[in-house]
C-alpha positions in Angstrom: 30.1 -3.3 -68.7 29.2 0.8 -68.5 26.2 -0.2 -70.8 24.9 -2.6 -68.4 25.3 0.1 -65.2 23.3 2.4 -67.4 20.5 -0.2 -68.2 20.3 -0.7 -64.4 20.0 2.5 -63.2 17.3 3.1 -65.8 15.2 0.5 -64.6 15.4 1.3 -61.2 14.4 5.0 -61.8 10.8 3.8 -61.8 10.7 1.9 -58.4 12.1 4.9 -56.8 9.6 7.0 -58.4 6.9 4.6 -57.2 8.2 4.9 -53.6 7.7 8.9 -54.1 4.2 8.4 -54.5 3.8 6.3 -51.6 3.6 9.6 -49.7 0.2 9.9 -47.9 -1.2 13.8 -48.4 -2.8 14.9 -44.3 -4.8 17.4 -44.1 -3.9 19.4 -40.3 -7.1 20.6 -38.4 -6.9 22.4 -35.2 -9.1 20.0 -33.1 -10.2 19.6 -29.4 -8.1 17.6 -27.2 -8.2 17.2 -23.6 -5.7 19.5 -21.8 -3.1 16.8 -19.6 -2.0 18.2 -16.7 1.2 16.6 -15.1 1.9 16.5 -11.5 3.6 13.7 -9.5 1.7 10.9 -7.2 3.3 8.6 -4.9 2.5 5.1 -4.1 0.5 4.8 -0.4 -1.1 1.6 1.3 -4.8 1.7 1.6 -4.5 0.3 4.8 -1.6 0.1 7.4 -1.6 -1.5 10.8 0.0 -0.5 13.7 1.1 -3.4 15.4 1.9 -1.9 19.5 2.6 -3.7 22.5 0.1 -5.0 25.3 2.1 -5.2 28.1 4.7 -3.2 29.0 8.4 -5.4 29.0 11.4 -6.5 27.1 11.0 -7.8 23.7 12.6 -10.8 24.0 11.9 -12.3 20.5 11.3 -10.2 17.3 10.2 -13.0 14.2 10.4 -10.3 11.1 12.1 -7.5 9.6 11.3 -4.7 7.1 9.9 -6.7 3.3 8.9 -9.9 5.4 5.1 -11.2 4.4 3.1 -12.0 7.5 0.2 -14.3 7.5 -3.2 -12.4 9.8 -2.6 -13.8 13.3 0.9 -14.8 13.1 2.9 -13.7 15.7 5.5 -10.8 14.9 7.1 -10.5 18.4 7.4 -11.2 22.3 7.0 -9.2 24.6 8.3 -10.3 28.2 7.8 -8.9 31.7 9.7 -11.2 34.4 8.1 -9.6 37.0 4.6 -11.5 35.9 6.4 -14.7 35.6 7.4 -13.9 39.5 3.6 -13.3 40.4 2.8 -16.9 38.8 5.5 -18.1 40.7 4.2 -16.5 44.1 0.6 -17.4 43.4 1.7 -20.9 42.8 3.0 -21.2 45.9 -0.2 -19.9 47.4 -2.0 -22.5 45.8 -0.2 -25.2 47.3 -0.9 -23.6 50.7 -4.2 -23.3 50.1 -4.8 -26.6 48.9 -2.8 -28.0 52.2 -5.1 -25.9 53.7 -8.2 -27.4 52.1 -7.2 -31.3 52.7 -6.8 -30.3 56.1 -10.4 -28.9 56.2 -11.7 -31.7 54.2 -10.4 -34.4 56.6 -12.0 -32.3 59.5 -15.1 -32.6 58.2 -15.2 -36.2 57.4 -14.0 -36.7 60.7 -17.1 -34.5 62.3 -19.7 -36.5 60.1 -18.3 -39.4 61.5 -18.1 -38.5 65.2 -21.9 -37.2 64.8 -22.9 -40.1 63.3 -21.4 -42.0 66.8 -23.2 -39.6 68.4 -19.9 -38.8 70.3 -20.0 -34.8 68.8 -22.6 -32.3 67.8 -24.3 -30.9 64.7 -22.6 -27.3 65.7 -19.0 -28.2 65.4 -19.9 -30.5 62.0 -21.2 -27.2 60.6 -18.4 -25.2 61.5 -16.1 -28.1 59.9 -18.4 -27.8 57.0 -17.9 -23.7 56.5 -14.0 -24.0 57.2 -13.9 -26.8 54.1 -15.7 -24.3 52.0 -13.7 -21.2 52.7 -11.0 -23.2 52.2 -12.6 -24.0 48.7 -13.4 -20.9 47.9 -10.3 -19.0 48.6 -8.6 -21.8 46.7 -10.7 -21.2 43.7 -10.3 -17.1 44.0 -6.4 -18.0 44.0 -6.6 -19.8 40.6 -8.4 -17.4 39.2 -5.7 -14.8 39.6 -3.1 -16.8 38.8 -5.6 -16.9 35.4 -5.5 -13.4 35.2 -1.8 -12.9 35.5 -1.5 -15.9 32.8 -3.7 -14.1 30.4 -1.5 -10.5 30.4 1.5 -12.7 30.2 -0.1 -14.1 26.9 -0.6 -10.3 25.7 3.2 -10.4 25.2 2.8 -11.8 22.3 2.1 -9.2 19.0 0.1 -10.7 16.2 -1.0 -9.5 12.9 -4.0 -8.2 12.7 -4.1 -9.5 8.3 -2.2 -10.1 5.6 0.6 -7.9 4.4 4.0 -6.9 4.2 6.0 -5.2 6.8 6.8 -1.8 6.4 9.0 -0.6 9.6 10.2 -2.2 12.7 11.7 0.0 14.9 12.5 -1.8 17.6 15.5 -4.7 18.4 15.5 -7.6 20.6 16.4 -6.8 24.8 14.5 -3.4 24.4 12.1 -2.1 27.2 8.8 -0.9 25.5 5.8 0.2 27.3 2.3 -0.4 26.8 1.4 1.2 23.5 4.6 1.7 21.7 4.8 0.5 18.3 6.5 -2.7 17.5 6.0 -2.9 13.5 4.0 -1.4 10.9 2.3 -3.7 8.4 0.7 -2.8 4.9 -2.2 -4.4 3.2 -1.4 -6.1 -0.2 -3.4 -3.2 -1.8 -1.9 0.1 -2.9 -3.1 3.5 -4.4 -1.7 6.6 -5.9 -2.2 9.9 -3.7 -1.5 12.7 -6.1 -2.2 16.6 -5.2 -3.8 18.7 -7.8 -2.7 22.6 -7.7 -6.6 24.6 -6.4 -7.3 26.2 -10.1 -7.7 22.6 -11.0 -9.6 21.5 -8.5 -13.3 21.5 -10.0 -11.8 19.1 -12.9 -11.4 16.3 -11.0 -13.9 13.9 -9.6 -14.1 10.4 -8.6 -14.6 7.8 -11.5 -12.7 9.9 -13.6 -9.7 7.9 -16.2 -6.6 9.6 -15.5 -3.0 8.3 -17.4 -0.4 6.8 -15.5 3.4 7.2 -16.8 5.9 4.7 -16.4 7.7 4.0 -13.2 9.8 6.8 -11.8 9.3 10.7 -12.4 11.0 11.1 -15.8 8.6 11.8 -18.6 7.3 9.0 -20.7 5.9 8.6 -24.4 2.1 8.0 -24.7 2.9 4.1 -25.2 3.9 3.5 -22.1 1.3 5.0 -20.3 -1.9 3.2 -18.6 -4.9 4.3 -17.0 -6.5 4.6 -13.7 -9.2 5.6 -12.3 -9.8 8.2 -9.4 -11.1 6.4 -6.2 -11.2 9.4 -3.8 -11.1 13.1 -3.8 -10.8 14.5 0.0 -12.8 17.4 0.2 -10.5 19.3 1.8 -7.8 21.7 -0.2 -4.3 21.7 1.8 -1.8 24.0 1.1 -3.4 25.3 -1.7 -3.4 21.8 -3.3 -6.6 19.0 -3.2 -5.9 15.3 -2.6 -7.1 12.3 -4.5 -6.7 8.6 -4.8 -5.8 6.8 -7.7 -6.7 3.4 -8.5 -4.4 1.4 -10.5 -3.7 -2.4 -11.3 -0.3 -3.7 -11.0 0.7 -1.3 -8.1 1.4 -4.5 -5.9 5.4 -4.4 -7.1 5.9 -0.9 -6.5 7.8 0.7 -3.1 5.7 2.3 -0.8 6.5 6.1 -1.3 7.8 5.1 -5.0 6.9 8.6 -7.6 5.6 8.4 -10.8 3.4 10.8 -13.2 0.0 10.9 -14.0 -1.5 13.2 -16.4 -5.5 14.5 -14.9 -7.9 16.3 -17.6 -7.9 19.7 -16.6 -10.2 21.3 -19.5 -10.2 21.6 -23.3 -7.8 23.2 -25.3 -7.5 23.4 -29.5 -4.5 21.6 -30.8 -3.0 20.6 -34.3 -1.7 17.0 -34.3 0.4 15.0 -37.3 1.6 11.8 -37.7 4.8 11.2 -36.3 6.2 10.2 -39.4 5.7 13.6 -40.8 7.9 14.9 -38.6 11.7 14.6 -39.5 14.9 15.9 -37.8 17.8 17.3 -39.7 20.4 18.9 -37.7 18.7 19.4 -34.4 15.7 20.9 -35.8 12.1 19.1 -36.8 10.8 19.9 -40.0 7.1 19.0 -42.4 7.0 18.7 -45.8 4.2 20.2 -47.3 2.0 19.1 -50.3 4.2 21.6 -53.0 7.6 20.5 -51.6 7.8 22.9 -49.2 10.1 22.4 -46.0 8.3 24.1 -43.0 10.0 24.1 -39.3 8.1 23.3 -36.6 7.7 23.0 -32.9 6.5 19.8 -31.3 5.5 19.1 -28.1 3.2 16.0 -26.9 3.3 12.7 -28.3 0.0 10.6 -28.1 -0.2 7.3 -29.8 0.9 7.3 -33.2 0.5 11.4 -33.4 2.4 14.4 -31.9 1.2 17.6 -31.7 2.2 20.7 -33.4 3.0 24.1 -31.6 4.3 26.5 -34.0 4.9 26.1 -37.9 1.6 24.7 -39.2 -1.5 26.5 -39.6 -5.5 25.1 -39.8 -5.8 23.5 -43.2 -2.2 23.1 -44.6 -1.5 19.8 -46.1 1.5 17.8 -45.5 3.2 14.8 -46.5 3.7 11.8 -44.7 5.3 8.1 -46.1 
C-alpha cells in the first residue's frame, strides 16, 4: 500500500510541473490611456409639458395620477365653473324670448303681405313688418352666438395632453378652485437624457459627439464590464457655478426615474499608465501582490479596472516582466 502512494505521487509530479509552465511571461509598458474623469449625471426628460388650466373653476374630475401613461389628446382633468353653466342657462331663456319674439314678427308680416295684396293696407306698414321680422332674426341669431361662445370656454374645462408620455406631478385634488394658468399636471416625453456637470478646468475636453462611459445604475462605482457608452448630445455654452452642462445620450434610459444618479466617466486628456492582467494580480492577506519573471513577489498598488486589465500605481516599473496563469 505505501509503495502504491509513492508511485502516485511520482507520477503526478509531472502534471503539476506542467501546470507551472502554463504561466504566461507579460512584458509591463507604461502606455497612453485616456484620463476618466468621474462625476455624477442625473436622468432629465427632453421634453416636459405643462399641462395648466383654461378657465378658471373647480376641478371637478382629475383622470390620472403620478406614473400614469397618457395617450396625446386624452383628457387629464375637468375643470368646472358653475357660473358659465348659469350664463347658458340665462341665454337660453333669452332665446326662447326671442324666438316668441320672432314668430310674432313673422306672423305680422304674413299678415301685411296679405292685407296689401287685398289692397286693404299699404306697402309702408308691410315694410316696417318686414324690418321688425328681421331684427327679430338678427337679434335671435346674435343670441346664439353667445350662447356659442359661452359653450366654447365651458369646453376649455377640459385639460388634454398635448403627446405621449408619463405623468410626472399632479399637484392638485378634485373640488379645488384653480385659476386660469395654474398647473394641473406635468407630463414627460418617452425620451430621457443624462445632464451631467463638468468641473471648468475640464471644460475644453468635452464636445458634442463625443463617447463617454456610463456606470451602472445608482452612484456606487462599477467595474469596466458593466459600463456602456453614450454619446454627448449637447454642451450649453454657458459655465454655471463654475461647472458647464452637457447632455448625454443613452439607450435604455426609458426605465430609469426621472432625477435617478448614476456615473459617467468623460475623457479629460492623456495620461501614461502601466496596466496587467487581472490575473496577475493576487491578494494574500489584504495586500495585492505580482510575481515577477525570477520568482520575485513585488507589492503593488492598483487602481482602475478596464476590461480584462487593471492598472498599476505603484510597484512595477516600465519593462519588468511578470507572470500571469
Amino acid at each position: 500500500m505505501r509503495k502504491r502512494l509513492i508511485l502516485g505521487l511520482l507520477s503526478a509530479m509531472p502534471m503539476i510541473c506542467g501546470s507551472a509552465s502554463l504561466a504566461s511571461e507579460i512584458t509591463v509598458r507604461a502606455a497612453p490611456v485616456d484620463d476618466l474623469k468621474s462625476v455624477i449625471a442625473t436622468v432629465e426628460p427632453v421634453h416636459v409639458q405643462t399641462l395648466r388650466a383654461r378657465i378658471g373653476g373647480t376641478i371637478s374630475a382629475l383622470k390620472v395620477k403620478e406614473g400614469d401613461r397618457v395617450a396625446a389628446g386624452e383628457e387629464v382633468a375637468l375643470v368646472t365653473d358653475q357660473k358659465l353653466y348659469l350664463q347658458i342657462q340665462g341665454i337660453d331663456q333669452r332665446i326662447q324670448s326671442l324666438q316668441a319674439q320672432r314668430d310674432k314678427a313673422r306672423a305680422d308680416l304674413d299678415r301685411a303681405q296679405d292685407l296689401l295684396q287685398h289692397g286693404v293696407t299699404t306697402k309702408v306698414l308691410r315694410d316696417q313688418a318686414r324690418t321688425a321680422f328681421d331684427v327679430a332674426e338678427k337679434s335671435l341669431a346674435a343670441m346664439r352666438s353667445d350662447r356659442g361662445v359661452v359653450e366654447q370656454q365651458a369646453s376649455e374645462g377640459k385639460v388634454l395632453a398635448a403627446g405621449a408620455g408619463r405623468v410626472l406631478t399632479v399637484p392638485v385634488s378634485v373640488g379645488r378652485a384653480v385659476m386660469p394658468g395654474e398647473t394641473i399636471a406635468t407630463v414627460t416625453e418617452d425620451k430621457y437624457i443624462l445632464r451631467l456637470q463638468l468641473p471648468e478646468r475640464h471644460a475644453r475636453f468635452i464636445r458634442a459627439g463625443d463617447t463617454v462611459q456610463i456606470g451602472g445604475r445608482g452612484v456606487e462605482e462599477s467595474g469596466q464590464d458593466a459600463r456602456t457608452s453614450g454619446r454627448v448630445l449637447l454642451v450649453y455654452p454657458q459655465i454655471q457655478g463654475g461647472r458647464v452642462v452637457a447632455d448625454v445620450e443613452v439607450n435604455g434610459l426609458g426605465d430609469y426615474f426621472v432625477g435617478e444618479r448614476t456615473r459617467i466617466y468623460v475623457p479629460t486628456g492623456k495620461r501614461k499608465a502601466i496596466f496587467v492582467p487581472r490575473a496577475a494580480v493576487y491578494r494574500r492577506a489584504g495586500v495585492d501582490f505580482v510575481r515577477l519573471k525570477d520568482g520575485a513577489e513585488i507589492v503593488v498598488q492598483t487602481g482602475e479596472a478596464r476590461g480584462k486589465e487593471i492598472e498599476v500605481l505603484s510597484g512595477l516599473r516600465d519593462g519588468d516582466v511578470v507572470t500571469a496563469p
